[in-house]
LUMDOKE-102875 format. One record per residue (C-alpha): x negated, y negated, z negated; residue in three letters; chain; residue number from 0. Coordinates in steps of 0.02 Angstrom, whole numbers, plus 50000, padded with zeros to 5 digits. Each point is the difference from the previous one (the first is absolute). Layout:
// LUMDOKE-102875
+-------+-------+-------+-----+----+-----+
|    c1 |    c2 |    c3 |  aa | ch |   i |
+-------+-------+-------+-----+----+-----+
|     X |     Y |     Z | ALA |  A | NUM |
...
+-------+-------+-------+-----+----+-----+
***
This chain:
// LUMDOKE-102875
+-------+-------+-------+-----+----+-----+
|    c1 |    c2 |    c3 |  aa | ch |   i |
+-------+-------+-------+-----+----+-----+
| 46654 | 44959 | 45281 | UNK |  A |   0 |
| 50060 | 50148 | 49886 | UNK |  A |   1 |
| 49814 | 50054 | 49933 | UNK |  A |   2 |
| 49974 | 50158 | 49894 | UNK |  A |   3 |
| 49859 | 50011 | 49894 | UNK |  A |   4 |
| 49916 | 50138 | 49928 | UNK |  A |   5 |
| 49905 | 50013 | 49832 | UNK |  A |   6 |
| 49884 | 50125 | 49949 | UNK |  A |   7 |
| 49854 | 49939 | 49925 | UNK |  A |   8 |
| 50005 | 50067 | 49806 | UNK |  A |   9 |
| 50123 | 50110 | 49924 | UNK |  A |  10 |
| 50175 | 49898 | 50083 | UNK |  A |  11 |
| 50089 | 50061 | 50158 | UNK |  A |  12 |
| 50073 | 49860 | 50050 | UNK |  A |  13 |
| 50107 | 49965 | 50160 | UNK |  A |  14 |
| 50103 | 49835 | 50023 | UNK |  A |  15 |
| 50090 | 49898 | 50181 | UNK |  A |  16 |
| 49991 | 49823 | 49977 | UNK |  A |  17 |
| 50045 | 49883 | 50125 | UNK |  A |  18 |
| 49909 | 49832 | 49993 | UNK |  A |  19 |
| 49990 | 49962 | 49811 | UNK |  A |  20 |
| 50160 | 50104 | 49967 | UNK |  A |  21 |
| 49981 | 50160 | 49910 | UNK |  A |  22 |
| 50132 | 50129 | 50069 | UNK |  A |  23 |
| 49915 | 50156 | 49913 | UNK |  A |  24 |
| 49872 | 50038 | 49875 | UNK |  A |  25 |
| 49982 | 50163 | 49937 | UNK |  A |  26 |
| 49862 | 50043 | 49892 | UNK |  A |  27 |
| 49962 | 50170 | 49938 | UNK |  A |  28 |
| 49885 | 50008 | 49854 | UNK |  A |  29 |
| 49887 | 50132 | 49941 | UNK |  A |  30 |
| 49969 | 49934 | 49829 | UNK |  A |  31 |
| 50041 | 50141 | 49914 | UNK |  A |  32 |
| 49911 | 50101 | 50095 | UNK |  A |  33 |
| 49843 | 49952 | 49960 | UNK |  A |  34 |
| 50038 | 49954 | 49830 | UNK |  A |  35 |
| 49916 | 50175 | 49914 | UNK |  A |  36 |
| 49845 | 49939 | 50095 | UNK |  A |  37 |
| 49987 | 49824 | 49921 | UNK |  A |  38 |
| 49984 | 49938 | 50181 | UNK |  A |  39 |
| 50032 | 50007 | 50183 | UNK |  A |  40 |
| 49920 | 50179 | 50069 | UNK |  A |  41 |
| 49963 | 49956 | 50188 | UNK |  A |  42 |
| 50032 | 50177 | 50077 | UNK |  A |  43 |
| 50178 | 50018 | 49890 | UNK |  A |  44 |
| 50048 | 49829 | 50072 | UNK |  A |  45 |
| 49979 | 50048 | 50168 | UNK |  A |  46 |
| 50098 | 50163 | 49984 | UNK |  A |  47 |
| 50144 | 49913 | 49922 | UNK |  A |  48 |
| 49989 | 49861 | 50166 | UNK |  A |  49 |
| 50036 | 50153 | 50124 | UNK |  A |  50 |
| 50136 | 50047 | 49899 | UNK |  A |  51 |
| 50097 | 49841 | 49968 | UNK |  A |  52 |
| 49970 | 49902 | 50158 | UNK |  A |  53 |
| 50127 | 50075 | 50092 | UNK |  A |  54 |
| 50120 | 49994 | 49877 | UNK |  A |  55 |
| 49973 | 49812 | 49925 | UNK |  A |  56 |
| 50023 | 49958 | 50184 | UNK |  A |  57 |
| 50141 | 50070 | 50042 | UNK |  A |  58 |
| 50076 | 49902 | 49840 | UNK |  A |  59 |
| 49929 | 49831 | 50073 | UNK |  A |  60 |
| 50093 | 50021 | 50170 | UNK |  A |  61 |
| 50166 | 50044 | 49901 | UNK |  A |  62 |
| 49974 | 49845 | 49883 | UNK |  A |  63 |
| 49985 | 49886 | 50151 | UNK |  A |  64 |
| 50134 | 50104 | 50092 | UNK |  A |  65 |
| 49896 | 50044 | 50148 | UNK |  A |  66 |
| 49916 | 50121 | 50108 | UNK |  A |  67 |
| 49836 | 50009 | 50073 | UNK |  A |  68 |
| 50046 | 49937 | 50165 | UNK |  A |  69 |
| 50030 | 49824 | 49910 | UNK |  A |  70 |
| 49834 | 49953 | 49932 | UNK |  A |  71 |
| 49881 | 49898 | 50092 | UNK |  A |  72 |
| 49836 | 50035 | 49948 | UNK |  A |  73 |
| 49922 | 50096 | 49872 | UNK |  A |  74 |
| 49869 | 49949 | 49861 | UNK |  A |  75 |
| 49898 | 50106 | 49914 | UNK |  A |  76 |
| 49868 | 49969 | 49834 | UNK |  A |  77 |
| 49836 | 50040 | 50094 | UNK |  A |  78 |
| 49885 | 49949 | 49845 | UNK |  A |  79 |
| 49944 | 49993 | 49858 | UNK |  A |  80 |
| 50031 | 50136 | 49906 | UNK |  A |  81 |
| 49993 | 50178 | 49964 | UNK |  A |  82 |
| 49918 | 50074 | 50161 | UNK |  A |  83 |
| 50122 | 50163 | 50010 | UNK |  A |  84 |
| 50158 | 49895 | 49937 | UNK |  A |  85 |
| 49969 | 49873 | 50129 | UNK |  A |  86 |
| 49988 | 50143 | 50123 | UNK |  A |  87 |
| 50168 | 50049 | 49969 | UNK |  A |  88 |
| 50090 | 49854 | 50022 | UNK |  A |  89 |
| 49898 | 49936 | 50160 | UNK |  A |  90 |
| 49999 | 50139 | 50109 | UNK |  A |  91 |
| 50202 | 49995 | 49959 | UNK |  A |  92 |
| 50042 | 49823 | 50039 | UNK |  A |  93 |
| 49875 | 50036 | 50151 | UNK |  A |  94 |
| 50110 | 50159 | 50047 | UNK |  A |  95 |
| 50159 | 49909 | 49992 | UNK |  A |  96 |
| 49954 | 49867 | 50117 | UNK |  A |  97 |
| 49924 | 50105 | 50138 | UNK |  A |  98 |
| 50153 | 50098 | 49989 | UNK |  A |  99 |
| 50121 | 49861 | 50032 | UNK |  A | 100 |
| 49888 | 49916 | 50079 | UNK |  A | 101 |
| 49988 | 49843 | 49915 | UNK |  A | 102 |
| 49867 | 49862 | 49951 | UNK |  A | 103 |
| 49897 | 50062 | 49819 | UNK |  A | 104 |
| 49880 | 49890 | 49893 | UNK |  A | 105 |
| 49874 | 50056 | 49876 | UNK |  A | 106 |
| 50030 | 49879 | 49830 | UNK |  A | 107 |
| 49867 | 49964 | 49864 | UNK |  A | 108 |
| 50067 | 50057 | 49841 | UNK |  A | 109 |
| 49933 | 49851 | 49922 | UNK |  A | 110 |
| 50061 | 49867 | 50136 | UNK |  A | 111 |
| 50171 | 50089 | 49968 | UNK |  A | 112 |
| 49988 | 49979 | 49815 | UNK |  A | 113 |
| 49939 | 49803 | 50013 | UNK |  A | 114 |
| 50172 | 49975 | 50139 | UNK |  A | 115 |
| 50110 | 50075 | 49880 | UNK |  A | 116 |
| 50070 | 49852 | 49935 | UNK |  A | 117 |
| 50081 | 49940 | 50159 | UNK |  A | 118 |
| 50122 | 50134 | 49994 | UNK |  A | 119 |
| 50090 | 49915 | 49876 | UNK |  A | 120 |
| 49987 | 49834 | 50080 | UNK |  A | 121 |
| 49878 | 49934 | 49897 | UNK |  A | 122 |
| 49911 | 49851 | 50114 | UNK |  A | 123 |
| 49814 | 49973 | 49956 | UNK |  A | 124 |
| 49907 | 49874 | 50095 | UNK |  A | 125 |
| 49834 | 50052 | 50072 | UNK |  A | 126 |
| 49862 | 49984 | 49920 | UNK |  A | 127 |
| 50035 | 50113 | 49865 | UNK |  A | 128 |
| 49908 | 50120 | 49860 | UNK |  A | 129 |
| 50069 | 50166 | 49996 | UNK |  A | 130 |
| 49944 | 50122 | 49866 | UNK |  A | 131 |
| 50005 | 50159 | 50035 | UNK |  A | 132 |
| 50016 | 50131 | 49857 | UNK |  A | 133 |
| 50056 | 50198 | 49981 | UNK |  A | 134 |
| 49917 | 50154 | 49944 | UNK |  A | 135 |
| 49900 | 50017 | 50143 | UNK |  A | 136 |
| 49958 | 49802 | 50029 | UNK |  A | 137 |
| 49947 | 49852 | 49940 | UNK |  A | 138 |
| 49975 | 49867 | 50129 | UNK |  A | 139 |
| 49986 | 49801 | 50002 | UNK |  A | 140 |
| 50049 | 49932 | 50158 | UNK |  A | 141 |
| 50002 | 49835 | 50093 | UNK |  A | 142 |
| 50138 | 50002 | 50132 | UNK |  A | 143 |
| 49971 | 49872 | 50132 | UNK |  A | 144 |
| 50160 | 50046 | 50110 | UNK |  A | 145 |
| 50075 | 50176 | 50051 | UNK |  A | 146 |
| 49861 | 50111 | 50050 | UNK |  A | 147 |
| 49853 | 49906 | 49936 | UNK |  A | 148 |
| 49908 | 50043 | 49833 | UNK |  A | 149 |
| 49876 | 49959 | 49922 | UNK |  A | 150 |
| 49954 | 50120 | 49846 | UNK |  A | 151 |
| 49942 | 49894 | 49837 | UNK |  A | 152 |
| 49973 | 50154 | 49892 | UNK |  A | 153 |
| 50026 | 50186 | 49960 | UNK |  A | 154 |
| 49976 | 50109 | 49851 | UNK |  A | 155 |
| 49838 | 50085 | 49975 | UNK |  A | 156 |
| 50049 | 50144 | 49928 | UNK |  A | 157 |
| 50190 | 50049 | 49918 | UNK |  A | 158 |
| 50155 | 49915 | 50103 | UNK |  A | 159 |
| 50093 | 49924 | 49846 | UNK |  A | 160 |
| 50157 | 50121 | 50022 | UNK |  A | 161 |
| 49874 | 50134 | 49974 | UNK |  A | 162 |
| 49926 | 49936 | 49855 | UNK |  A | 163 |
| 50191 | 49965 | 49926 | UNK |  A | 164 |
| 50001 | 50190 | 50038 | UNK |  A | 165 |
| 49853 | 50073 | 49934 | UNK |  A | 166 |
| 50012 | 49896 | 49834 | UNK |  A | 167 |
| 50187 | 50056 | 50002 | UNK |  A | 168 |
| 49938 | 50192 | 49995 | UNK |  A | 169 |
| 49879 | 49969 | 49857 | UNK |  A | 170 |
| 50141 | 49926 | 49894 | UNK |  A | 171 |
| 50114 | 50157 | 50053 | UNK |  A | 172 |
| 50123 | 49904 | 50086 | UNK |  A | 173 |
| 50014 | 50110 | 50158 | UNK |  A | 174 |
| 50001 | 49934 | 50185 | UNK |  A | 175 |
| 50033 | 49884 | 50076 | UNK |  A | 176 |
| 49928 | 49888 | 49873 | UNK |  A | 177 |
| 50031 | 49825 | 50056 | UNK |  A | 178 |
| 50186 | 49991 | 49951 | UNK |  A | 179 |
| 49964 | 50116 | 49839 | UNK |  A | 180 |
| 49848 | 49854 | 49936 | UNK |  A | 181 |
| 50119 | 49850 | 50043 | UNK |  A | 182 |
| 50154 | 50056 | 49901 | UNK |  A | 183 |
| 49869 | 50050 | 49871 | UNK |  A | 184 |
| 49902 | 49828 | 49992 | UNK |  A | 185 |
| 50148 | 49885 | 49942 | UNK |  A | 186 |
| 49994 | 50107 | 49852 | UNK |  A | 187 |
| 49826 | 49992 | 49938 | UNK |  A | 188 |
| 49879 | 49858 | 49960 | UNK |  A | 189 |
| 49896 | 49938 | 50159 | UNK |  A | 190 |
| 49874 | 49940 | 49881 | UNK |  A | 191 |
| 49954 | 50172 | 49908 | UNK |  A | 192 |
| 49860 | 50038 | 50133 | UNK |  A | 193 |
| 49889 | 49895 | 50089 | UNK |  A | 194 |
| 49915 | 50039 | 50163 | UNK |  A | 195 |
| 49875 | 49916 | 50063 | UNK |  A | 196 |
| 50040 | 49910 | 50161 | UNK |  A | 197 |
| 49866 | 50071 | 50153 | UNK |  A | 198 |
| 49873 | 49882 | 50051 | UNK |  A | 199 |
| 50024 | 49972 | 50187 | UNK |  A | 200 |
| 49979 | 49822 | 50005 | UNK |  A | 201 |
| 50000 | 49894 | 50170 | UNK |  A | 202 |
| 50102 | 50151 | 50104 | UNK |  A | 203 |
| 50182 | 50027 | 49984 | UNK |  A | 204 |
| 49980 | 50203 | 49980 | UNK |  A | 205 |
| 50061 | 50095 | 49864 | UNK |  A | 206 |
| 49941 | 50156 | 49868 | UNK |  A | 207 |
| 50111 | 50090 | 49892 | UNK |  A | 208 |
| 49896 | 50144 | 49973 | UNK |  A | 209 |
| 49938 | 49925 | 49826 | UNK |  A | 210 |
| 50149 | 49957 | 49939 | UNK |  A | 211 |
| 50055 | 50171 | 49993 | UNK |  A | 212 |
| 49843 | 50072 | 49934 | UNK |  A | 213 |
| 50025 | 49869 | 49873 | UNK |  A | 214 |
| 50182 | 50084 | 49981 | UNK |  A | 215 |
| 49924 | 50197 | 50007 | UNK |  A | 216 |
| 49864 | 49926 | 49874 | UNK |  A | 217 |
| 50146 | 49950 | 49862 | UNK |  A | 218 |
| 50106 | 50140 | 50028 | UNK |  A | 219 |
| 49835 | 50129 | 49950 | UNK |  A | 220 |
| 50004 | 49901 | 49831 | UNK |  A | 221 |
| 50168 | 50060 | 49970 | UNK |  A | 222 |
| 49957 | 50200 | 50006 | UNK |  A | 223 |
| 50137 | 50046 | 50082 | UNK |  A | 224 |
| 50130 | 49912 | 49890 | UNK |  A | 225 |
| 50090 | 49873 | 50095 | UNK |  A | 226 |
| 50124 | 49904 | 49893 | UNK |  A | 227 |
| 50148 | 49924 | 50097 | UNK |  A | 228 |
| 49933 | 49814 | 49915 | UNK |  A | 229 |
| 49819 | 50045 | 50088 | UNK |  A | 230 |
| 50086 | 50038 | 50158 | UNK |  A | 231 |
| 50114 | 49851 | 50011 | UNK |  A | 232 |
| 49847 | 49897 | 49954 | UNK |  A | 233 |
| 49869 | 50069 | 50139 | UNK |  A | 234 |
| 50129 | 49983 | 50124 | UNK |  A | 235 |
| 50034 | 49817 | 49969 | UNK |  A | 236 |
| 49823 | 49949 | 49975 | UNK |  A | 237 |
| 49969 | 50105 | 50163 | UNK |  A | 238 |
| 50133 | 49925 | 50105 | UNK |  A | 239 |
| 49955 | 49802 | 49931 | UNK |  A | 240 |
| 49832 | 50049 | 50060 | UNK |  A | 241 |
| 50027 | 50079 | 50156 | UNK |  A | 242 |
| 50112 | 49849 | 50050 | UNK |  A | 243 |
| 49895 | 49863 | 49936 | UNK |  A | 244 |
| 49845 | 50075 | 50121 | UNK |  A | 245 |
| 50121 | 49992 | 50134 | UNK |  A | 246 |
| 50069 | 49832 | 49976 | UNK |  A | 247 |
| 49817 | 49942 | 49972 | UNK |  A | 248 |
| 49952 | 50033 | 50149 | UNK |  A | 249 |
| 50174 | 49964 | 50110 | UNK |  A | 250 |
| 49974 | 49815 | 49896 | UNK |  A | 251 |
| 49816 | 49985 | 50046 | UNK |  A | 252 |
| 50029 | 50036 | 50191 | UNK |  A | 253 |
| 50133 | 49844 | 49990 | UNK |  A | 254 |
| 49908 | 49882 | 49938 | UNK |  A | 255 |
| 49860 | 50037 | 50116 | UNK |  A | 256 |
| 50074 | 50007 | 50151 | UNK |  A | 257 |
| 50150 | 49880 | 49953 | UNK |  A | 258 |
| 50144 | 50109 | 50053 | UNK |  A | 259 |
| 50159 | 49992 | 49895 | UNK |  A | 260 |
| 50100 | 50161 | 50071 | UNK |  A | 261 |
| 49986 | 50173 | 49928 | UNK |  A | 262 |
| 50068 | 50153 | 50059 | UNK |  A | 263 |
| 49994 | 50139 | 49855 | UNK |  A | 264 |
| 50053 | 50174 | 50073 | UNK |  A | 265 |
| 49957 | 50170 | 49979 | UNK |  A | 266 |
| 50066 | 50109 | 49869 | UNK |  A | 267 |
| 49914 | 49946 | 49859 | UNK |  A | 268 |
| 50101 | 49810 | 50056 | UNK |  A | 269 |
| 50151 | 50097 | 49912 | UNK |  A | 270 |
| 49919 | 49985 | 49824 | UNK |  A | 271 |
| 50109 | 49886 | 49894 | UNK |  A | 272 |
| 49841 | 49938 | 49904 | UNK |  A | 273 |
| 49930 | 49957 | 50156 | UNK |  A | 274 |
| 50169 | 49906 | 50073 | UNK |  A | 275 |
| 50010 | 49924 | 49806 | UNK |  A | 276 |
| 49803 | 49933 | 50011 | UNK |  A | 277 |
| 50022 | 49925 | 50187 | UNK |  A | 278 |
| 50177 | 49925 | 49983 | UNK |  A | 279 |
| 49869 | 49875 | 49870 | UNK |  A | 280 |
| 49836 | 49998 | 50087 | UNK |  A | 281 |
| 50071 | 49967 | 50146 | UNK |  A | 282 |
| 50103 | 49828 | 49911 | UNK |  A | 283 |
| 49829 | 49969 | 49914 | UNK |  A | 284 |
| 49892 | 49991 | 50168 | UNK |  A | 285 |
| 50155 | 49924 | 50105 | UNK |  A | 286 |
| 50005 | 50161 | 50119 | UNK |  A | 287 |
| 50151 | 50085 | 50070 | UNK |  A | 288 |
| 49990 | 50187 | 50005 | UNK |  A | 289 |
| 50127 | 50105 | 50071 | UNK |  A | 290 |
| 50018 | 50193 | 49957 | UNK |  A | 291 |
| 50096 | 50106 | 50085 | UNK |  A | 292 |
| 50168 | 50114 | 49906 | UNK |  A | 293 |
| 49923 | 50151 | 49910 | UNK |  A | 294 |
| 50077 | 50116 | 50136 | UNK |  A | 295 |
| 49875 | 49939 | 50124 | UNK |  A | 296 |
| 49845 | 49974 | 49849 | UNK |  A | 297 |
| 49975 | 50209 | 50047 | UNK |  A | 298 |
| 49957 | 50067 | 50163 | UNK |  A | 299 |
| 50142 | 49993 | 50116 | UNK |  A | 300 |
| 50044 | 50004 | 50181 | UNK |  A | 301 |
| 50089 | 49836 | 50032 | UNK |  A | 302 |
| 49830 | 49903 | 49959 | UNK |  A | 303 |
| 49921 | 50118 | 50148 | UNK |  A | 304 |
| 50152 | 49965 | 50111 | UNK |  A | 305 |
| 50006 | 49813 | 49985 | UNK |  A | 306 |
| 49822 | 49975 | 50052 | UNK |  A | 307 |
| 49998 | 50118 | 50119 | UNK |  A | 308 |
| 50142 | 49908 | 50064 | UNK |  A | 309 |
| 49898 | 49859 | 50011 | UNK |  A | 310 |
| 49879 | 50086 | 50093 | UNK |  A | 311 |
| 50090 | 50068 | 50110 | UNK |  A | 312 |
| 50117 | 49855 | 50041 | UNK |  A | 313 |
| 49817 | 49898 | 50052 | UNK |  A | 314 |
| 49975 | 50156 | 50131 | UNK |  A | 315 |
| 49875 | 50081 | 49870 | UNK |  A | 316 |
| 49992 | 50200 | 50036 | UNK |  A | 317 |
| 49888 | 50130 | 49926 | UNK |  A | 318 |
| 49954 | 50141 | 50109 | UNK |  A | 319 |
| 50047 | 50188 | 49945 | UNK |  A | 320 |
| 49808 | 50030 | 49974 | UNK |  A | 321 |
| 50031 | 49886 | 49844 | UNK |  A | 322 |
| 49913 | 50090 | 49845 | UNK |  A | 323 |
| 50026 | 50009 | 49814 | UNK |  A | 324 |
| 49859 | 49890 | 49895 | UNK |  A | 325 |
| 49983 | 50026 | 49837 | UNK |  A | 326 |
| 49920 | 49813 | 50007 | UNK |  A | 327 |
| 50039 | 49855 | 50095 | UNK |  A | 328 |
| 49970 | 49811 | 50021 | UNK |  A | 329 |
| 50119 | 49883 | 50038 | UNK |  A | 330 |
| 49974 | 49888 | 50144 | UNK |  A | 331 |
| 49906 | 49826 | 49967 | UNK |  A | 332 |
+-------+-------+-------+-----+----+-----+
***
């Protein structure tokens, strides 16, 4: 089946075709820039920009894949989580689209989408597996029992960790997005210039980054508005090694528990090379195999949404045209 997928959930248009695991268009447009001046994603913005680039990023995805509408066999669409207007966008589209050629359409979990990403790229993990979610907008632990059945470890409490790479990003006055801008950053400074106190959540698998980067905002008051480039180099190493070690912690912790030796690492934070550096030797350490997917499919993307609304739709899953946007969701257990 050719599947088309739409993603609107943040700040990315994205449109893609994929048939089974192969990708025959991706097209992402981004918005970065955008919403750069505003240190952040502005919901209402976001949405605007959606209206205007959907029909545009799809009619790219059908000339990539050198079809027409007639040719695709279903359509997928990012139903939640998200930003409720972005999702909007993007839902009541892909829900458009099939009515109009009157073909099956599937409502996909932005997070299941994320966690599947790797099997685009043919990347085989055996169920069970762990699959860490983590992005600007999420930070999730999951247990993956087989496709379709979660069970959620732990969550943040407060900041997703992209966001926190994003706010400490602005208080060093490195611009948006951050994440990329603190990573090429960190290799430069010393990781052991600041330490942060690790959050006491012991026993649960959730996460806090929220002190961290008061910690952060804390250290960069000290400095009265004088930022060296040596003090900037330093926080954002000694935020990064902190950031990751929390996360590692607790992706560790969950294997030994529950004796499952598989990660998944996805998101877009999983395109951090500190993050790829630090797992590529945990993982050796604690005899784990974790699989990643290519840093084209770390960001929000339509091929994820495709393929497992493929999968879906293949197993005779449909979603009715009264589908609705949700900012939250859970995944099923």
């Amino acid at each position: 089946m050719k599947i088309m997928g739409v993603e609107t959930s943040c700040d990315e248009t994205a449109i893609a075709i994929v048939e089974g695991k192969r990708i025959l268009a991706n097209i992402v447009s981004s918005q970065s820039k955008v919403h750069a001046p505003f240190g952040g994603v502005v919901p209402e913005i976001a949405s605007r920009h959606h209206i205007e680039n959907i029909p545009l990023v799809m009619d790219e995805a059908l000339h990539q894949a050198g079809l027409n509408l007639a040719q695709i066999d279903g359509v997928a669409a990012t139903y939640a989580p998200g930003l409720l207007g972005a999702l909007l966008v993007g839902l009541q589209y892909g829900k458009s689209l099939a009515f109009a050629l009157n073909k099956p359409f599937v409502g996909v979990n932005h997070i299941e989408a994320h966690i599947h990403s790797v099997f685009l790229e043919n990347q085989e993990v055996a169920y069970p597996f762990l699959a860490l979610i983590v992005s600007g907008g999420h930070t999730h632990l999951f247990l993956v029992k087989e496709f379709g059945r979660y069970e959620l470890l732990g969550g943040t409490r407060d900041d997703a960790c992209g966001e926190a790479y994003d706010k400490v990003a602005k208080l060093l006055g490195l611009g948006y997005p951050g994440g990329p801008l603190i990573d090429k950053r960190a290799p430069l400074g010393n990781p052991k210039a600041f330490r942060f106190t690790k959050p006491k959540l012991k026993g649960i698998f959730d996460f806090s980054f929220s002190g961290i980067k008061t910690a952060c905002l804390l250290e960069v008051q000290k400095q009265n508005g004088k930022l060296s480039e040596n003090f900037i180099n330093d926080m954002s190493a000694s935020f990064q090694s902190a950031a990751i070690g929390f996360l590692i912690d607790r992706l560790v912790s969950a294997t030994h528990q529950l004796k499952v030796y598989n990660w998944v690492i996805c998101g877009g934070v999983s395109a951090n090379q500190g993050l790829r550096k630090t797992l590529e030797i945990v993982s050796k350490e604690n005899d784990c195999r974790y699989f990643i997917p290519s840093v084209p499919l770390c960001t929000d993307n339509g091929a994820m949404i495709a393929y497992v609304g493929g999968r879906y739709l293949e197993s005779g899953k449909h979603s009715p045209f009264s589908l609705n946007a949700q900012a939250c969701s859970e995944l099923p257990s």
